[in-house]
Each structure stands twice: as structure tokens, then as C-alpha cells.
GUFIRO-767664 format. One line per field, with one value per residue (C-alpha): residue number from 0; residue in one letter; x, y, z. Coordinates in nm, 2 decimals, padded with zeros to 4 digits. Layout:
N
num <- NUM / ...
residuo <- A / ...
X <- X / ...
Y <- Y / ...
Z <- Z / ...
END
This chain:
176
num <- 0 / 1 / 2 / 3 / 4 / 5 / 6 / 7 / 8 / 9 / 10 / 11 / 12 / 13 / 14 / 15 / 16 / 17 / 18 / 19 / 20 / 21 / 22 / 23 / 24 / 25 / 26 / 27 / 28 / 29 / 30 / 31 / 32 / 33 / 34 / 35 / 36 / 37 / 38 / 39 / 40 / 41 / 42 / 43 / 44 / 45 / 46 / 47 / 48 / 49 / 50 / 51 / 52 / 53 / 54 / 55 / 56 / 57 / 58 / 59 / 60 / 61 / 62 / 63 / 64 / 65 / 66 / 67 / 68 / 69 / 70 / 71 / 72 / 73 / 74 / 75 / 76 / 77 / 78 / 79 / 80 / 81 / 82 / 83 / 84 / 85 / 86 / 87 / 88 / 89 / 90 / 91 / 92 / 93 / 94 / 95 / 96 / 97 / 98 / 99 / 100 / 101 / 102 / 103 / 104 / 105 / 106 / 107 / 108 / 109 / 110 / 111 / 112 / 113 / 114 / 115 / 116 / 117 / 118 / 119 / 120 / 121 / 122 / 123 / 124 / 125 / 126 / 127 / 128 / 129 / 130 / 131 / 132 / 133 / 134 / 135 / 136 / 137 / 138 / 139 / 140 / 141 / 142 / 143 / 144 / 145 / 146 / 147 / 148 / 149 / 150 / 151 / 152 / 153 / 154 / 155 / 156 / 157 / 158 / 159 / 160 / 161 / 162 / 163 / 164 / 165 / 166 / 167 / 168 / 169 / 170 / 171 / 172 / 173 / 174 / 175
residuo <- X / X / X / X / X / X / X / X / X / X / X / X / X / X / X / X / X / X / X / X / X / X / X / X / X / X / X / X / X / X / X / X / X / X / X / X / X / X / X / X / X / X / X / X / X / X / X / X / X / X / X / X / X / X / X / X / X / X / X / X / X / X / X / X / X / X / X / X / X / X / X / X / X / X / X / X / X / X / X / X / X / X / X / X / X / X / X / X / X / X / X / X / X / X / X / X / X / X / X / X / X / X / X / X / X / X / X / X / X / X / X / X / X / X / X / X / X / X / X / X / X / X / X / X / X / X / X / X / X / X / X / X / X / X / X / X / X / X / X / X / X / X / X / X / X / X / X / X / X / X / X / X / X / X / X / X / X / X / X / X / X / X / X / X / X / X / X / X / X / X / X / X / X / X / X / X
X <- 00.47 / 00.19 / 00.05 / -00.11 / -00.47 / -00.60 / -00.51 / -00.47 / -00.22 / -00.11 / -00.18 / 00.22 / 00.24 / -00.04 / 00.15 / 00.44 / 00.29 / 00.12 / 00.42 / 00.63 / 00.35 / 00.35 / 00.71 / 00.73 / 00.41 / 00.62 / 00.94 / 00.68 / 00.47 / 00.74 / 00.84 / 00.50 / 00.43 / 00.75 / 00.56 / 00.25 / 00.40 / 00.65 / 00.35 / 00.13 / 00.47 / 00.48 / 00.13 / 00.17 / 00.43 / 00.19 / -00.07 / 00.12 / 00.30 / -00.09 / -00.14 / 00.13 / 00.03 / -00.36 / -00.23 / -00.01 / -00.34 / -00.59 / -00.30 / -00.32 / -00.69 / -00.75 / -00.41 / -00.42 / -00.39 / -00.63 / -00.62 / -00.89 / -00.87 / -01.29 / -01.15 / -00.94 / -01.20 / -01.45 / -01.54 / -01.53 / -01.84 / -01.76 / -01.46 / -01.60 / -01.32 / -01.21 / -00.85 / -00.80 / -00.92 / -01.18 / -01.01 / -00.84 / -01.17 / -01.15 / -00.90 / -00.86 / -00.93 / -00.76 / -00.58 / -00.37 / -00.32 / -00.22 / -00.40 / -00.42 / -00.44 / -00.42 / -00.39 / -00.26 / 00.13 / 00.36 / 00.32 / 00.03 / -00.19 / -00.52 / -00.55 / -00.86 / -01.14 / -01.15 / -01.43 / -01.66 / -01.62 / -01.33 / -01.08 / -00.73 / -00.41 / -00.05 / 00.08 / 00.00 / 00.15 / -00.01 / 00.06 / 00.04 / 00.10 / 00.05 / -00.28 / -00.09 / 00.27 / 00.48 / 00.16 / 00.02 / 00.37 / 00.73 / 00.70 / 00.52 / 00.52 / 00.48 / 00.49 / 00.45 / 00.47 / 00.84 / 00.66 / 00.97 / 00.82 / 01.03 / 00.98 / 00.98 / 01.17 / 01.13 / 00.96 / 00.85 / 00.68 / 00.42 / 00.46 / 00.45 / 00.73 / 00.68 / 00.74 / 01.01 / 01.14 / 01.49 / 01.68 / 01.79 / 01.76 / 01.50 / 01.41 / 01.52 / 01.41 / 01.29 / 01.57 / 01.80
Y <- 01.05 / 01.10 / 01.39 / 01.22 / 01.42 / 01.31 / 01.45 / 01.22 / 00.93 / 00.63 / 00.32 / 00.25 / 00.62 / 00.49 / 00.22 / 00.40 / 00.61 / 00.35 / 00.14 / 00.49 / 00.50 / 00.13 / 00.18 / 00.50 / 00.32 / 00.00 / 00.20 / 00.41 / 00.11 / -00.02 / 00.34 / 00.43 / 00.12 / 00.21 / 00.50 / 00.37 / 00.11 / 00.35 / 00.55 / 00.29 / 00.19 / 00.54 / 00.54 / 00.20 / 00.35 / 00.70 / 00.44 / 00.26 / 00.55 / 00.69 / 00.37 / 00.39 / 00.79 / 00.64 / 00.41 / 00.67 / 00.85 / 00.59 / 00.40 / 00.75 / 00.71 / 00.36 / 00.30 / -00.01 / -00.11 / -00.16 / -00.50 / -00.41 / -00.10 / -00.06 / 00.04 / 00.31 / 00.43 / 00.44 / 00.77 / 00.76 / 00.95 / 01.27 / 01.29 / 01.46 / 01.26 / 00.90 / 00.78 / 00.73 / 00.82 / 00.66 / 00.50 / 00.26 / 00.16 / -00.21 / -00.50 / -00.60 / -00.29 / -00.22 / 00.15 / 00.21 / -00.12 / -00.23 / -00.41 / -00.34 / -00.55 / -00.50 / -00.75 / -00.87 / -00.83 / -01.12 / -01.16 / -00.88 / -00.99 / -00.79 / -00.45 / -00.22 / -00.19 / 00.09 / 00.37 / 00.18 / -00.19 / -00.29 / -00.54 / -00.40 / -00.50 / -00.46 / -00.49 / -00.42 / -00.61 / -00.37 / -00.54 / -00.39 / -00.59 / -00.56 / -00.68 / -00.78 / -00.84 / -00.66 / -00.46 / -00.30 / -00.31 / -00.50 / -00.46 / -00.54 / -00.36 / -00.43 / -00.27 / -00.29 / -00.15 / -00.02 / 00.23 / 00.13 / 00.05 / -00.31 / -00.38 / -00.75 / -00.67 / -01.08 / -01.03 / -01.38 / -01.38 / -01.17 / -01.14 / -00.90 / -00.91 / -01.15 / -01.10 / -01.03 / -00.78 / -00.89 / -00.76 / -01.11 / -01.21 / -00.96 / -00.79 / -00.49 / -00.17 / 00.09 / 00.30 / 00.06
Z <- -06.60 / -06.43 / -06.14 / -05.88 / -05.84 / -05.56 / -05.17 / -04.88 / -04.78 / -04.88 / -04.73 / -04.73 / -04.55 / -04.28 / -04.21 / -04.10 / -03.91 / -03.71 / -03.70 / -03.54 / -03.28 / -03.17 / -03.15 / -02.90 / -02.73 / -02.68 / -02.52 / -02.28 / -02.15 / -01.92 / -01.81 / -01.71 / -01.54 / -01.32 / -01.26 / -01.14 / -00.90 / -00.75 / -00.70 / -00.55 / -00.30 / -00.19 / -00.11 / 00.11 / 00.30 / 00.37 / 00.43 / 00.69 / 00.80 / 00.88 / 01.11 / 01.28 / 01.36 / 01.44 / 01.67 / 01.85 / 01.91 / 01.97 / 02.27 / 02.43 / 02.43 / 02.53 / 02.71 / 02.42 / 02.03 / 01.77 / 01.62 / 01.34 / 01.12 / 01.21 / 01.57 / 01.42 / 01.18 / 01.43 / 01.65 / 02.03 / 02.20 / 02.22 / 01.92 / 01.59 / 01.40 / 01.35 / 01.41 / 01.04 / 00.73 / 00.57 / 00.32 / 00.56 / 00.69 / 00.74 / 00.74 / 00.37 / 00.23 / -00.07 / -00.16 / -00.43 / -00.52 / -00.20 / 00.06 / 00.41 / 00.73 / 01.10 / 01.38 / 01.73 / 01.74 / 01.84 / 02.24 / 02.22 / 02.52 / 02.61 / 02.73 / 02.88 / 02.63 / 02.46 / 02.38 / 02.19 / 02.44 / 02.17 / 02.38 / 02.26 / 02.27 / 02.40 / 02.08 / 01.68 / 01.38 / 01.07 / 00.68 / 00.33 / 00.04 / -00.35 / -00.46 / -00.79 / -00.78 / -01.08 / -01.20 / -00.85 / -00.65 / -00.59 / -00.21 / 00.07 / 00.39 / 00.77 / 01.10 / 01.46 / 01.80 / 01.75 / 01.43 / 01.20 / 00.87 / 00.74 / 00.34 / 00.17 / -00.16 / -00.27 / -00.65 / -00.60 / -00.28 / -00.18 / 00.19 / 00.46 / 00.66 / 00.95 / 01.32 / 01.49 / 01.29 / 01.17 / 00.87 / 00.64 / 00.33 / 00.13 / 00.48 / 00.58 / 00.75 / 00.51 / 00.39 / 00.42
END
């Protein structure tokens, strides 16, 4: 019988070990990608949520709506602060792996300019949806002039919800 001299591991040992960490790694993947797109979701919906608050403030104003995130992000003469944070700067901008989009709601017809000579609106139709479905998000998000936030839960389309608002199918109010 022989004592085995030198220190250190076996290559049988190594393997193992490595073969124990791809295994825990393999079961905490999926876990933390659930993670990170309930995450993203969340920050959609404080995204949207922060349009919906911007517009609130900017119709006071300008007795109108936004159709373009710029007009939000802009400063009026005289105001210190925009609308809305930078980060929501311009339609298409992309936050948390979401993308963001503002426009002209269904029947929105002009209103008085506002600060900056901007033509607004009657009406708002705001989107957010996942920039990669099933890696950024599951959802997509939409709102309008009534400020209720309605979510597209389809993981084969990704969608905003379209106007008018009604709850069918994968459409629904959020919450609900």
C-alpha cells in the first residue's frame, strides 16, 4: 500500500466539484432571470405611472397633452425643471429593458400650443413594451387620458395594448 505524497486534488475530485456548481448554477439561472424581468415590469409600470403624473402637470400648464416625450422633457421659460425625468427623454427611449412611446390618443384632436409653440392634444395614448420578450419582460403596457395603466399578458405578442381600452382576451387593467 502506498501513501500518497503529494498535496492537492484530483482531477476526479475537480470534476465534481465543477459538476456541483453547474448544477446549483443551472437551478439559479431561471430564478434569477424571474428576477430581473419582474424587476424590469415593475419599472415599466413606475415609468408609465411617471407619464401619467407628467401629463397631469404639463395639461395644467398648456390646457393640452404631449404627444412626444421631448415636450415632457423639455423646460418651459421660467420652470427650473422638466415634466419628466431625463431618462424618458424621447419617444423610443429604452429603460430597463422596456421601451417607451408617446403619441396622439384615439379621437385626440389639437389643443393650444404649449410653452415651447408645441401643438398638443386632447388626448394621450402612452406605450411600453419589452425590448426582448421572455429575457427583458412578459408584458407590455399602455395608457391614456383615463391614467388607468392596462397590461398585454400575450407571451407571444409583443403589443401594447391598443385603443379603446377594453378588458378581453390577454387585456386587462392592471391589477386585475
Amino acid at each position: 500500500m502506498r501513501i500518497r505524497d503529494s498535496k492537492g486534488f484530483t482531477l476526479i475530485e475537480l470534476l465534481i466539484v465543477v459538476a456541483i456548481i453547474g448544477i446549483i448554477a443551472a437551478i439559479a439561472v431561471p430564478g434569477l432571470l424571474r428576477a430581473r424581468i419582474s424587476g424590469n415590469e415593475a419599472s415599466a409600470i413606475g415609468s408609465v405611472r411617471a407619464i401619467i403624473s407628467a401629463q397631469a402637470d404639463y395639461n395644467g400648464l398648456a390646457r393640452g397633452y404631449a404627444t412626444d416625450l421631448a415636450w415632457l422633457a423639455a423646460t418651459c421659460p421660467g420652470m427650473t425643471v422638466p415634466f419628466i425625468s431625463p431618462d424618458l427623454n424621447l419617444n423610443g427611449v429604452a429603460k430597463s429593458g422596456y421601451a417607451f412611446n408617446l403619441g396622439n390618443g384615439l379621437g385626440g384632436v389639437p389643443a393650444p400650443a404649449d410653452c415651447n409653440g408645441n401643438v398638443t392634444s386632447t388626448t394621450f395614448y402612452a406605450t411600453a413594451w419589452a425590448e426582448s420578450l421572455g429575457t427583458t419582460g412578459n408584458r407590455s403596457f399602455a395608457t391614456d387620458v383615463g391614467s388607468a395603466i392596462w397590461q398585454d399578458t400575450n407571451p407571444a405578442a409583443n403589443t401594447a395594448p391598443p385603443q379603446p381600452f377594453v378588458k378581453a382576451g390577454t387585456i386587462s387593467p392592471l391589477g386585475q
